[in-house]
TIVEX-679455 format. One record per residue: residue number from 1; residue in one letter; z, y, x of N, C-alpha, C, O, CB in turn. Coordinates in nm, 3 decimals. Glycine has a CB too. Layout:
BEGIN
[pt NUM "A" [Z Y X] [Z Y X] [Z Y X] [Z Y X] [Z Y X]]
...
***
This chain:
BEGIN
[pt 1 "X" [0.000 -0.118 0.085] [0.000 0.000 0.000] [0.000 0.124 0.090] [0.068 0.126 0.192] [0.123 0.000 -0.097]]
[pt 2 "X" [-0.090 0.247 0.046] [-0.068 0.314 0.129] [0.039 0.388 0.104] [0.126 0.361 0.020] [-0.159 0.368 0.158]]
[pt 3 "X" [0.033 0.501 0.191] [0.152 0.594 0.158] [0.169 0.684 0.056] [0.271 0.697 -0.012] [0.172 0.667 0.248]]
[pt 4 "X" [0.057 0.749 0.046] [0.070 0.813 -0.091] [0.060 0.766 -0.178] [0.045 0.849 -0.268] [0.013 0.889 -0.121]]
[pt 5 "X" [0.059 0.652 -0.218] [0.102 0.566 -0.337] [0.203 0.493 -0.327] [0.247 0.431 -0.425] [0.016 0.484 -0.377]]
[pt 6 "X" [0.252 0.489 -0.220] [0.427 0.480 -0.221] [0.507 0.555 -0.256] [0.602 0.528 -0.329] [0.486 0.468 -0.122]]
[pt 7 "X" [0.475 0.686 -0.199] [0.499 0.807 -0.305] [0.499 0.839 -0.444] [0.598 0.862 -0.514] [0.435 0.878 -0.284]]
[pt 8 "X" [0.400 0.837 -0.473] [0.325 0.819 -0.601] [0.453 0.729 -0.718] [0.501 0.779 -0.820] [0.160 0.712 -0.557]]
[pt 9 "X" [0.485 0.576 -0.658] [0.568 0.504 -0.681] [0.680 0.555 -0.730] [0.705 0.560 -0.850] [0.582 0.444 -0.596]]
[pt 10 "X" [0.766 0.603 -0.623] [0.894 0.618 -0.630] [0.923 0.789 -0.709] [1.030 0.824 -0.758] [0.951 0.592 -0.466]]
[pt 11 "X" [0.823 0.856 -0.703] [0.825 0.968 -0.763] [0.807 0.886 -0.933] [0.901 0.880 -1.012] [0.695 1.084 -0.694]]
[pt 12 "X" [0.698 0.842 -0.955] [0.730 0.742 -1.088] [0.822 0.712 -1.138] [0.837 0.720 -1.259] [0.705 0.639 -1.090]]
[pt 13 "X" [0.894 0.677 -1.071] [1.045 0.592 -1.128] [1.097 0.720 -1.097] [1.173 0.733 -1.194] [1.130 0.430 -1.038]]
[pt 14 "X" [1.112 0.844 -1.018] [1.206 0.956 -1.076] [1.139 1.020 -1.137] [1.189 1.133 -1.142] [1.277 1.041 -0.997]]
[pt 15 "X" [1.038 1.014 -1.197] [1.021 1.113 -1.287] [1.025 1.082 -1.452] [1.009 1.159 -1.546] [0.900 1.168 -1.248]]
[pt 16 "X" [1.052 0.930 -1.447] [1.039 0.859 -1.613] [1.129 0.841 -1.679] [1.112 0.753 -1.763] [0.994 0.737 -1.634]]
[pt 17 "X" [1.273 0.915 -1.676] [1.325 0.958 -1.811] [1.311 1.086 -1.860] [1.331 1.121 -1.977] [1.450 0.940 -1.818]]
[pt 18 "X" [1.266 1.172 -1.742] [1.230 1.313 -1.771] [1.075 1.364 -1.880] [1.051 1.451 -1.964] [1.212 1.369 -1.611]]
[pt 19 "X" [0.988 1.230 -1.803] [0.829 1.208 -1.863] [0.851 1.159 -1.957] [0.775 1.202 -2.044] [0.722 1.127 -1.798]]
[pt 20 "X" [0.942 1.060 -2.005] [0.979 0.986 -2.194] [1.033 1.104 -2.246] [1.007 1.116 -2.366] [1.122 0.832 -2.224]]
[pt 21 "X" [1.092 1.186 -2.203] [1.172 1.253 -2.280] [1.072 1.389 -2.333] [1.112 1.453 -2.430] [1.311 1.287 -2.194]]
[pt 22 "X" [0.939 1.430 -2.262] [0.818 1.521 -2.269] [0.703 1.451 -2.352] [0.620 1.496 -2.431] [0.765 1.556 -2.119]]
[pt 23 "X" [0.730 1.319 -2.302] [0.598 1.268 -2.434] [0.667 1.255 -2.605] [0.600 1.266 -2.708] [0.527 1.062 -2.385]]
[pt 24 "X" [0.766 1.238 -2.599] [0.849 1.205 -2.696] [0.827 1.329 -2.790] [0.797 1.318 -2.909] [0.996 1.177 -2.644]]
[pt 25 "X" [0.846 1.445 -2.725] [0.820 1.562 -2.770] [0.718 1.601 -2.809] [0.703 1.659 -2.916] [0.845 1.627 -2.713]]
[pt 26 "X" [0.609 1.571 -2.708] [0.446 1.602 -2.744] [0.432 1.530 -2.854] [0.422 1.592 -2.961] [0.325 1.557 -2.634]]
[pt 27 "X" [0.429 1.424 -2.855] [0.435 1.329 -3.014] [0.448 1.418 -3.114] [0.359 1.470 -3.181] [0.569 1.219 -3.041]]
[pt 28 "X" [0.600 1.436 -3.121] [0.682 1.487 -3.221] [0.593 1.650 -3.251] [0.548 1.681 -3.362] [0.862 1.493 -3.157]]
[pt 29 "X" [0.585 1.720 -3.150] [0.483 1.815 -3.177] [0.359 1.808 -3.240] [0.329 1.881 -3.335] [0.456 1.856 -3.086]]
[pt 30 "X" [0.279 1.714 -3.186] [0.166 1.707 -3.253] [0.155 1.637 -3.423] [0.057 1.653 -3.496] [0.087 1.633 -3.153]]
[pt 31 "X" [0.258 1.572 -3.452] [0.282 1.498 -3.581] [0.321 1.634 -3.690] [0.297 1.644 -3.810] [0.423 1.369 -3.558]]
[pt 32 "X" [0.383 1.720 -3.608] [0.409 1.840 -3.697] [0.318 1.929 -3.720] [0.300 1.996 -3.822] [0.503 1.910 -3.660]]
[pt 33 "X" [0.263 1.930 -3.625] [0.081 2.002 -3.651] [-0.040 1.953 -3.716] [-0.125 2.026 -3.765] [0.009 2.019 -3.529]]
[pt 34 "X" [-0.044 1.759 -3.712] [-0.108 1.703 -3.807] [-0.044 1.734 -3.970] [-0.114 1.756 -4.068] [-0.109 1.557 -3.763]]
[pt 35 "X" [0.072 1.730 -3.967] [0.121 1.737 -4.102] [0.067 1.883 -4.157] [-0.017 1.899 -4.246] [0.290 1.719 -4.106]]
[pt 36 "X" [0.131 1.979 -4.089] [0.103 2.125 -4.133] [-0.027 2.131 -4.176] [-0.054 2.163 -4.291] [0.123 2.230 -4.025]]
[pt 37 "X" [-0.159 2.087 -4.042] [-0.269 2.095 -4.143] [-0.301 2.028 -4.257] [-0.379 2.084 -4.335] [-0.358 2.081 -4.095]]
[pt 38 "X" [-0.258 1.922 -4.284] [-0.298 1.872 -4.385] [-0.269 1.935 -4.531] [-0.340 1.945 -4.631] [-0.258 1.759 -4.370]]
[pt 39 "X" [-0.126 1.975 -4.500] [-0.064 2.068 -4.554] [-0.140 2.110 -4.652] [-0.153 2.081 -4.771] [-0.027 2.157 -4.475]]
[pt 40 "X" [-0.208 2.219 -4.546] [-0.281 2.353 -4.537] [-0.402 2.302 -4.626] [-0.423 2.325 -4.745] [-0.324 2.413 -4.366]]
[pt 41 "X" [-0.470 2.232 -4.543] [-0.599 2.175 -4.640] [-0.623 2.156 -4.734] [-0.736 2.179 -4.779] [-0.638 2.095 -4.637]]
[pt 42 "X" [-0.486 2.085 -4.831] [-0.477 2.021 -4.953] [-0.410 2.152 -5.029] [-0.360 2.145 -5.141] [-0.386 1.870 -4.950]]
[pt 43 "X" [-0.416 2.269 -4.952] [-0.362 2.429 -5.052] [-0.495 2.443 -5.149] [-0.601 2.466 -5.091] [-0.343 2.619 -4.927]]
[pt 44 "X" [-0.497 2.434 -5.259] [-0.631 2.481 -5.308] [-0.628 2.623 -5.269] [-0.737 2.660 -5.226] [-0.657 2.460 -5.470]]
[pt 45 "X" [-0.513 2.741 -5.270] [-0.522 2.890 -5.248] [-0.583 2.895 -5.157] [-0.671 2.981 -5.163] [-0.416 2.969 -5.232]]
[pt 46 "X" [-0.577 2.805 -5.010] [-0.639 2.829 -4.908] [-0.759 2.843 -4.880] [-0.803 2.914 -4.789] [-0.614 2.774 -4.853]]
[pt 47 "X" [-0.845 2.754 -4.982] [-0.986 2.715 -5.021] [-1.040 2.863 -5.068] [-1.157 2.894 -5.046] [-0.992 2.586 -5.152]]
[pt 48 "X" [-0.961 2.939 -5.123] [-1.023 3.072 -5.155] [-1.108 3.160 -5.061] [-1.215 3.218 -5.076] [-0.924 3.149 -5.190]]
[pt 49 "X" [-1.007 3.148 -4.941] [-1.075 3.258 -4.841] [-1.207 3.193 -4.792] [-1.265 3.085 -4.780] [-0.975 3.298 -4.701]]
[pt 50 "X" [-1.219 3.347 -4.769] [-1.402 3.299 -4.696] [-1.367 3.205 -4.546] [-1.265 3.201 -4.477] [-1.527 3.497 -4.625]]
[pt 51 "X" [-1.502 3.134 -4.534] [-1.501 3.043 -4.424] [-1.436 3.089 -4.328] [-1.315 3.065 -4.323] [-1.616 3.007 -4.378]]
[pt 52 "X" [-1.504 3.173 -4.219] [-1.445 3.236 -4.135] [-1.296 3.193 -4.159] [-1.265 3.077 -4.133] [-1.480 3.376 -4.145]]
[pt 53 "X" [-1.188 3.292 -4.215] [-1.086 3.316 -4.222] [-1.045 3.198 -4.263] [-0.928 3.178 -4.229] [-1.061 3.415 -4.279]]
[pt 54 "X" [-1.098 3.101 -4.330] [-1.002 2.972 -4.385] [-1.017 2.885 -4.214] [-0.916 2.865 -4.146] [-1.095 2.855 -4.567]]
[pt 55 "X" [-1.116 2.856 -4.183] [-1.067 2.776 -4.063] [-1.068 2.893 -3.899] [-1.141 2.835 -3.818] [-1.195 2.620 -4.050]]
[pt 56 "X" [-1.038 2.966 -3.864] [-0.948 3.062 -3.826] [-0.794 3.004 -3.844] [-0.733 2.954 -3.749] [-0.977 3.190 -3.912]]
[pt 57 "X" [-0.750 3.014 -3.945] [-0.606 2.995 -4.006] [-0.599 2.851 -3.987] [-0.485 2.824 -3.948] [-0.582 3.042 -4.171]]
[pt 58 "X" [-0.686 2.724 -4.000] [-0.680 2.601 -3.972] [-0.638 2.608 -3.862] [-0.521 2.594 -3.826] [-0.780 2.531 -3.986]]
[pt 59 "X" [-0.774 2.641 -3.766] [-0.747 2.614 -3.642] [-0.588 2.677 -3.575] [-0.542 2.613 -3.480] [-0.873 2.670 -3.573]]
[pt 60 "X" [-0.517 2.786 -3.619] [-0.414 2.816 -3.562] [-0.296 2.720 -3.618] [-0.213 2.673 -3.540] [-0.396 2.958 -3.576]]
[pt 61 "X" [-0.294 2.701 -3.723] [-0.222 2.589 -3.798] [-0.215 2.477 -3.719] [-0.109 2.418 -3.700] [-0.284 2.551 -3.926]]
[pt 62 "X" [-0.314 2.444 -3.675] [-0.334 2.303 -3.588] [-0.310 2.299 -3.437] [-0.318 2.196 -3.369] [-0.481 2.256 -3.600]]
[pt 63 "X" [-0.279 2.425 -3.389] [-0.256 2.479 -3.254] [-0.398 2.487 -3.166] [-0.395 2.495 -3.044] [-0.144 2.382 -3.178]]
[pt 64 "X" [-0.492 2.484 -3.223] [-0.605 2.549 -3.158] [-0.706 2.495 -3.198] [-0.683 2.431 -3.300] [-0.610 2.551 -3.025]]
[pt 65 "X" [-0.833 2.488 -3.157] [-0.963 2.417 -3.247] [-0.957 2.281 -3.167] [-0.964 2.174 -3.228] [-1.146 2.508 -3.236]]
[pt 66 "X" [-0.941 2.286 -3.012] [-0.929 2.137 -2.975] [-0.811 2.036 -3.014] [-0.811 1.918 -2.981] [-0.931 2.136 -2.838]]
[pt 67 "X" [-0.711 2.102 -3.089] [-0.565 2.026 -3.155] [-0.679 2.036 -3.281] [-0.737 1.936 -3.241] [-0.361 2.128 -3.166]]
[pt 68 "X" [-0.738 2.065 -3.370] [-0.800 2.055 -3.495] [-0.889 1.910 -3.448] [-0.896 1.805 -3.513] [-0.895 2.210 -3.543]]
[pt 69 "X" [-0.933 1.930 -3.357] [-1.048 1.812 -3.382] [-0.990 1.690 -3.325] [-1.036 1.586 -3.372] [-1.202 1.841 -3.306]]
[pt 70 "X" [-0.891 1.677 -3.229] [-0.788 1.588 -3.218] [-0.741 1.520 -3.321] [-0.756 1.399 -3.336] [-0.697 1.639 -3.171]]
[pt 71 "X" [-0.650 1.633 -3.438] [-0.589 1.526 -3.544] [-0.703 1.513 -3.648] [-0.697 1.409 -3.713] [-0.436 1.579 -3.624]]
[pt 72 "X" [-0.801 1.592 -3.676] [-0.917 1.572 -3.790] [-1.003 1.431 -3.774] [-1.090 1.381 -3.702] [-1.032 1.706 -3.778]]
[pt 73 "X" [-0.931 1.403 -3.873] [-0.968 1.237 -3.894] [-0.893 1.114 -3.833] [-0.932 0.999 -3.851] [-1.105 1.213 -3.840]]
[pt 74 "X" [-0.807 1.139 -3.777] [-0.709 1.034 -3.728] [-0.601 1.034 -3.810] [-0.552 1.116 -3.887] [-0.662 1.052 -3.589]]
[pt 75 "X" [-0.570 0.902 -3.769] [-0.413 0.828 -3.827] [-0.322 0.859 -3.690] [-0.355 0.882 -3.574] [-0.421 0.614 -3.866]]
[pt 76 "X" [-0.187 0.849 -3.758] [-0.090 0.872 -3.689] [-0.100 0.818 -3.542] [-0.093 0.879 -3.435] [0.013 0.827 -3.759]]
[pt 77 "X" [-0.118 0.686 -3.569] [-0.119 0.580 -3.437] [-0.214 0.626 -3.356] [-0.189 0.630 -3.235] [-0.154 0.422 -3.465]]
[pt 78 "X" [-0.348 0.672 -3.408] [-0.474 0.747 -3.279] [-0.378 0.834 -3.230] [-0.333 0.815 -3.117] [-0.642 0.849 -3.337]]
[pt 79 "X" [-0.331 0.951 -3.313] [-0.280 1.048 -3.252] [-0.160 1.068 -3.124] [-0.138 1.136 -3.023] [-0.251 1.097 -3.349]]
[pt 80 "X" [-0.082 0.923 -3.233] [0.013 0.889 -3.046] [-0.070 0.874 -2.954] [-0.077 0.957 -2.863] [0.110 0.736 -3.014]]
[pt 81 "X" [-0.136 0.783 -2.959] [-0.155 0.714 -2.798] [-0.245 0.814 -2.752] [-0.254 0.821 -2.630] [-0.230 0.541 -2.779]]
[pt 82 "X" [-0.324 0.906 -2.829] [-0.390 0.984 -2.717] [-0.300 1.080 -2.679] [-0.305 1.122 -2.563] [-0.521 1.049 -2.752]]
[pt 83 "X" [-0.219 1.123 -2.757] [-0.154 1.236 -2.640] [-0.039 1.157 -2.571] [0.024 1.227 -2.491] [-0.079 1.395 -2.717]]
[pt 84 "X" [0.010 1.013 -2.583] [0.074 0.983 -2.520] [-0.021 0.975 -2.364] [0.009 1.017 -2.252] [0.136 0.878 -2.588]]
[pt 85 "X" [-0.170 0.888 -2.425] [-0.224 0.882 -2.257] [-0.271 1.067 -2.219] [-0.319 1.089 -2.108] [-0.411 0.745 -2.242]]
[pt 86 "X" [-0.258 1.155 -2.291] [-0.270 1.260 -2.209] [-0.136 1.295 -2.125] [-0.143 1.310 -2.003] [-0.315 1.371 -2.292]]
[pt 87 "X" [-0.020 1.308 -2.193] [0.124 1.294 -2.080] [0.068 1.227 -1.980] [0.059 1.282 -1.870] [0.272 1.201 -2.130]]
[pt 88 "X" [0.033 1.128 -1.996] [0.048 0.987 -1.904] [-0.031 1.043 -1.756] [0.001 1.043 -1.637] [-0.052 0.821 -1.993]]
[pt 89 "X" [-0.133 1.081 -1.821] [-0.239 1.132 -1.684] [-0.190 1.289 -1.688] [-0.263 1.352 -1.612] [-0.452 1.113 -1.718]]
[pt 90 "X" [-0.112 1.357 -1.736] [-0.061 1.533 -1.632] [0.025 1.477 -1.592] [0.055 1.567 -1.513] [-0.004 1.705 -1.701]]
[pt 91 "X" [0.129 1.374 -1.566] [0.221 1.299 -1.479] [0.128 1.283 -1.387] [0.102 1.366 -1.300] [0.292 1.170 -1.529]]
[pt 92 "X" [0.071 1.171 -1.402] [0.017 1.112 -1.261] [-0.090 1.204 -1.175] [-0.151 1.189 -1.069] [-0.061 0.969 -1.292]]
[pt 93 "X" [-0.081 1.296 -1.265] [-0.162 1.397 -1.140] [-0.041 1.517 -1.103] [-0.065 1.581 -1.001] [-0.339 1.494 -1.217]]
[pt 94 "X" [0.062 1.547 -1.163] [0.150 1.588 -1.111] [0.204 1.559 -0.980] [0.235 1.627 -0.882] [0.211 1.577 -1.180]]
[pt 95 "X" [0.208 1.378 -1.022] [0.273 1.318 -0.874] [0.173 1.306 -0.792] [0.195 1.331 -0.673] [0.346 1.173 -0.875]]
[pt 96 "X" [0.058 1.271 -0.826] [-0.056 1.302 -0.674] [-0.050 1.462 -0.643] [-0.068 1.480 -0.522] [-0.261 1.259 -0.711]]
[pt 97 "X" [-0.037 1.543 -0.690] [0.004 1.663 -0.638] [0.110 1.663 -0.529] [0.088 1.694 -0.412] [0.045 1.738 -0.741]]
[pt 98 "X" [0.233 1.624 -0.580] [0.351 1.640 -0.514] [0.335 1.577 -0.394] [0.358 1.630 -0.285] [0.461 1.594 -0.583]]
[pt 99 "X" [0.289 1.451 -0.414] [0.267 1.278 -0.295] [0.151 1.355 -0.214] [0.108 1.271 -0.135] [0.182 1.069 -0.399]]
[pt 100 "X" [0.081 1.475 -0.196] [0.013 1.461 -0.131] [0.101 1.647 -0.041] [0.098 1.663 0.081] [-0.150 1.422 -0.209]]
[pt 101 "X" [0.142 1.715 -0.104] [0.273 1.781 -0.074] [0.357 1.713 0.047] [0.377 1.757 0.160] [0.360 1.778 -0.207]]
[pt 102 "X" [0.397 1.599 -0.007] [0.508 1.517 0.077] [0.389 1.507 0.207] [0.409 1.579 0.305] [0.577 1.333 -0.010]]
[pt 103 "X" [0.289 1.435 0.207] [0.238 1.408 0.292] [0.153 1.429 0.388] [0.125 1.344 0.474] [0.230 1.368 0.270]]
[pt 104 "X" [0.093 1.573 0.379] [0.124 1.710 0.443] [0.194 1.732 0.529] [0.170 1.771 0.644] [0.165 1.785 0.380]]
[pt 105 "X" [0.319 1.700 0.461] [0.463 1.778 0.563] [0.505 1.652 0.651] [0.588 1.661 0.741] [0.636 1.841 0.450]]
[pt 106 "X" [0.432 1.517 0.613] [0.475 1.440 0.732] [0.518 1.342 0.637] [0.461 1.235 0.656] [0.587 1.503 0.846]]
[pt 107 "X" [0.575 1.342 0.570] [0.688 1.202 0.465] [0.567 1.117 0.421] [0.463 1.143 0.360] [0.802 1.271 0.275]]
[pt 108 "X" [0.619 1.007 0.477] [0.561 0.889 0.446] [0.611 0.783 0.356] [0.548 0.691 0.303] [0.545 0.840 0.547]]
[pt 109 "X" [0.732 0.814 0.350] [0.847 0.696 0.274] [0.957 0.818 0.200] [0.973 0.933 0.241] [0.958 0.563 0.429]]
[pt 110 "X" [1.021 0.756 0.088] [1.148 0.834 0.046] [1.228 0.724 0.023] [1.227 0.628 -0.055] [1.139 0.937 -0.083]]
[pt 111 "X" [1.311 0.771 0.126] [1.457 0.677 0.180] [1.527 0.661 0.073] [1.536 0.552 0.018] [1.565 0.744 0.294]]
[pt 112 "X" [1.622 0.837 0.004] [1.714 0.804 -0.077] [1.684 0.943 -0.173] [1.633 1.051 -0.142] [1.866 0.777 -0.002]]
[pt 113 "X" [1.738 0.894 -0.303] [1.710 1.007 -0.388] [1.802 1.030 -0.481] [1.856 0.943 -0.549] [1.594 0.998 -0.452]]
[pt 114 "X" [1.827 1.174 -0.486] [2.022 1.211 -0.557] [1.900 1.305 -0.697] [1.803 1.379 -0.683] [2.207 1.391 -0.389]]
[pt 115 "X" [1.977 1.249 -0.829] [1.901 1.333 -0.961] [2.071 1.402 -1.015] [2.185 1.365 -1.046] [1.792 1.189 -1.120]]
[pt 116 "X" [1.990 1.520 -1.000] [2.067 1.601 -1.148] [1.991 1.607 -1.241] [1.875 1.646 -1.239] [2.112 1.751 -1.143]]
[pt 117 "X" [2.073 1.555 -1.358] [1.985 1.621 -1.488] [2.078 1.710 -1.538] [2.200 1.701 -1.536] [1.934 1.514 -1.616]]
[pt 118 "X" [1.968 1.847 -1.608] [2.036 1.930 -1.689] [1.956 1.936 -1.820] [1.849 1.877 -1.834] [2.057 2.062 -1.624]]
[pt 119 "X" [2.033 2.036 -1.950] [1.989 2.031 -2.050] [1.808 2.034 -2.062] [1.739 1.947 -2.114] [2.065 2.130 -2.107]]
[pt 120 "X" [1.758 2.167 -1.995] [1.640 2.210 -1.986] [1.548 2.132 -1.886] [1.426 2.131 -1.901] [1.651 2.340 -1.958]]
[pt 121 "X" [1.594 2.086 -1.813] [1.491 1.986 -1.706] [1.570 1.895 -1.604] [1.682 1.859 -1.641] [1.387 2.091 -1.599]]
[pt 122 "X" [1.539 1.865 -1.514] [1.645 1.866 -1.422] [1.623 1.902 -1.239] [1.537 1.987 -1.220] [1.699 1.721 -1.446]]
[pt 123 "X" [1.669 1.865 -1.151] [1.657 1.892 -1.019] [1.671 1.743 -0.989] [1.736 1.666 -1.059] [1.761 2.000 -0.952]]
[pt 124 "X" [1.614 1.714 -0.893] [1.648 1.627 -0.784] [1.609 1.598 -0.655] [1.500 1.540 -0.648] [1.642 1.543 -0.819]]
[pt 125 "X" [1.669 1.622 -0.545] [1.693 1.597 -0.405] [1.656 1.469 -0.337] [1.736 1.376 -0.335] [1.819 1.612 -0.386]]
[pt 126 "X" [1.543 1.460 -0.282] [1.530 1.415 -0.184] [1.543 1.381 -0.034] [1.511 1.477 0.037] [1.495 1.426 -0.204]]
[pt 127 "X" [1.580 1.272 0.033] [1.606 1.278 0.173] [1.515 1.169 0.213] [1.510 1.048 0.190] [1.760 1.260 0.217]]
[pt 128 "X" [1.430 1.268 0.292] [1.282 1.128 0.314] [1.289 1.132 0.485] [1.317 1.233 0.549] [1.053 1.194 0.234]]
[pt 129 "X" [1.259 1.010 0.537] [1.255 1.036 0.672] [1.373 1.025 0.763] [1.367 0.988 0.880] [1.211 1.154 0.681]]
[pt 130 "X" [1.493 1.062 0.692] [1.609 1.063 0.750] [1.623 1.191 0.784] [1.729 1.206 0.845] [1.624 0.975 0.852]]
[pt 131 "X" [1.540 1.330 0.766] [1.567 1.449 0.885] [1.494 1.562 0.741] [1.481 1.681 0.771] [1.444 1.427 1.097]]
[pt 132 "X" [1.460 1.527 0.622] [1.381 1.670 0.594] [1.455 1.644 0.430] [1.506 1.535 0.402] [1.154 1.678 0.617]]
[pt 133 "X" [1.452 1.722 0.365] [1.510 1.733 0.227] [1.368 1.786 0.169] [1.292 1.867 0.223] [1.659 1.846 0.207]]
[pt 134 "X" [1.355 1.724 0.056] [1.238 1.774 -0.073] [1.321 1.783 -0.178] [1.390 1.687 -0.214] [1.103 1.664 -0.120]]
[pt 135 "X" [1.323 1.917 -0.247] [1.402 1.985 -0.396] [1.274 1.958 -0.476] [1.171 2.025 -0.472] [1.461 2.187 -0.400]]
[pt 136 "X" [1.297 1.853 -0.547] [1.193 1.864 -0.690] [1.245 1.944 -0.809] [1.327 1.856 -0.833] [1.165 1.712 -0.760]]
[pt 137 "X" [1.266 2.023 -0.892] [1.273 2.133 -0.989] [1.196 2.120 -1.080] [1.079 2.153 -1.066] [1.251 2.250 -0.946]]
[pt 138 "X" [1.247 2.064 -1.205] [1.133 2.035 -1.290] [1.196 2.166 -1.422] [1.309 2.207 -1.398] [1.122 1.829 -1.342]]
[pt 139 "X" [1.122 2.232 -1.563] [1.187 2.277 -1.609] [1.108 2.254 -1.757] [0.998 2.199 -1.754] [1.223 2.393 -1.544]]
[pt 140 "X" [1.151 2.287 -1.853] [1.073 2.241 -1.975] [1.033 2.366 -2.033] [1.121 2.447 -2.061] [1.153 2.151 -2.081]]
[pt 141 "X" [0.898 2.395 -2.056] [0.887 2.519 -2.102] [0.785 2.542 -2.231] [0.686 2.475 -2.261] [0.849 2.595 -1.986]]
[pt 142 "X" [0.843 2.664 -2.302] [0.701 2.670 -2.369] [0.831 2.758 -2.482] [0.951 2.786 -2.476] [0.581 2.482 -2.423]]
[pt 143 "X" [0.719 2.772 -2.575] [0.797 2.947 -2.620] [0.683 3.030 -2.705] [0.598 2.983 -2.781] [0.839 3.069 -2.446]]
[pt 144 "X" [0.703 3.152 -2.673] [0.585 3.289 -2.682] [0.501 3.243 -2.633] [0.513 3.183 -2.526] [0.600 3.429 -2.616]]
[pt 145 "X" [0.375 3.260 -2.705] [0.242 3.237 -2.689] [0.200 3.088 -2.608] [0.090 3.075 -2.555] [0.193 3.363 -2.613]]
[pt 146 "X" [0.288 2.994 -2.607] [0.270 2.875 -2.542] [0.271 2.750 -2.664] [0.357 2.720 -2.747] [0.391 2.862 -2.426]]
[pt 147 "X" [0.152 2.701 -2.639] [0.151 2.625 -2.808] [0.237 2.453 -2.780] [0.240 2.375 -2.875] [-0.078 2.591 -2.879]]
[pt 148 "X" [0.300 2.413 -2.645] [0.356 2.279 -2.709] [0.474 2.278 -2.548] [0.488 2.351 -2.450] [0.198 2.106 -2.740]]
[pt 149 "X" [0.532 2.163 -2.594] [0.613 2.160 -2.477] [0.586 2.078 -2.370] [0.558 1.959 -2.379] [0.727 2.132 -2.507]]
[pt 150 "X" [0.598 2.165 -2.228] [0.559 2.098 -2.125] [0.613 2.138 -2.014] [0.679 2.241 -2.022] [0.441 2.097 -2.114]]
[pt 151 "X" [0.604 2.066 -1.866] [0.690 2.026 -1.746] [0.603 2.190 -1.682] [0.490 2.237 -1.699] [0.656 1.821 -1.649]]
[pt 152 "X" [0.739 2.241 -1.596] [0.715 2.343 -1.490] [0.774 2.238 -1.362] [0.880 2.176 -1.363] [0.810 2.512 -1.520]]
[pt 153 "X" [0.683 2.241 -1.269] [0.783 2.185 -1.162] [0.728 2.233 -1.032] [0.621 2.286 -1.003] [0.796 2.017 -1.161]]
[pt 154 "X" [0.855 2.190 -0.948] [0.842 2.304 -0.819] [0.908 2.248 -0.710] [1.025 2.211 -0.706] [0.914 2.458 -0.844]]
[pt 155 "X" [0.816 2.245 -0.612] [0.865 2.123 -0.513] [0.864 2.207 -0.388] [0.760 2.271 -0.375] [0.757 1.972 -0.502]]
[pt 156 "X" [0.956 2.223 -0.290] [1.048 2.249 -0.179] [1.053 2.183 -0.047] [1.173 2.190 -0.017] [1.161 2.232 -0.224]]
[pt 157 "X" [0.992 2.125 0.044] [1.015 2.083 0.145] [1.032 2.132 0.271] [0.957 2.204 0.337] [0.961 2.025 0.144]]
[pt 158 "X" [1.149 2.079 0.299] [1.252 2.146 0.392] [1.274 2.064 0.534] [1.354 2.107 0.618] [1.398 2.156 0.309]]
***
């Protein structure tokens, strides 16, 4: 195996109660945005406005025109697994980000690894090599003008 997929590895296993706990959410997000539109759809009032403005208002209902054509026409179960496999792959390119970060700076292996979790994300410390510390910083964000919830993270090597 090479190294950056040893990396890759062990960043995996620290990053997968943090990544269940973000897809879990995306789910839960997007099930509330399938519902809302449907909602919306089945308003006959809504049917009033002119085109334009009726799907305008869809599409924001649905969190954008590519969330519209996502849940338009799917069942629940399509709708998991694709945004579950979309989590699935901004993880694993997260960690080829990071794994190639690490390996850059020289780390080939991660020896030992200390996790804090906090409410909003968590931190955790790395000691790779025996001689260099990596701060992973992950944070959960989204809010104003940010349509779903997702990972900030911020990696430190020292």
């Amino acid at each position: 195996m090479t190294a950056i997929k040893t990396i890759m590895n062990s960043l995996e296993t620290f990053f997968a109660e943090q990544d269940a706990k973000v897809a879990d959410g995306e789910v839960k997000w997007a099930f509330e945005r399938a519902a809302a539109m449907k909602e919306f759809k089945s308003n006959p009032e809504n049917r009033k406005m002119n085109q334009y403005s009726y799907y305008e208002k869809l599409f924001a209902v649905a969190g954008g025109k590519t969330w519209y054509n996502i849940f338009d026409g799917r069942n629940a179960t399509m709708i998991e697994e694709l945004v579950r496999k979309n989590s699935k792959s901004k993880n694993d390119k997260r960690n080829a980000r990071i794994a190639a970060k690490l390996l850059k700076s020289g780390v080939t292996e991660v020896t030992d690894a200390k996790v804090a979790y906090c409410q909003d994300g968590f931190r955790g410390h790395f000691v790779v090599n025996g001689d260099k510390i990596v701060t992973v910083e992950s944070i959960l964000v989204g809010g104003y003008n940010i349509q779903c919830l997702h990972q900030r993270v911020l990696v430190n090597v020292k």
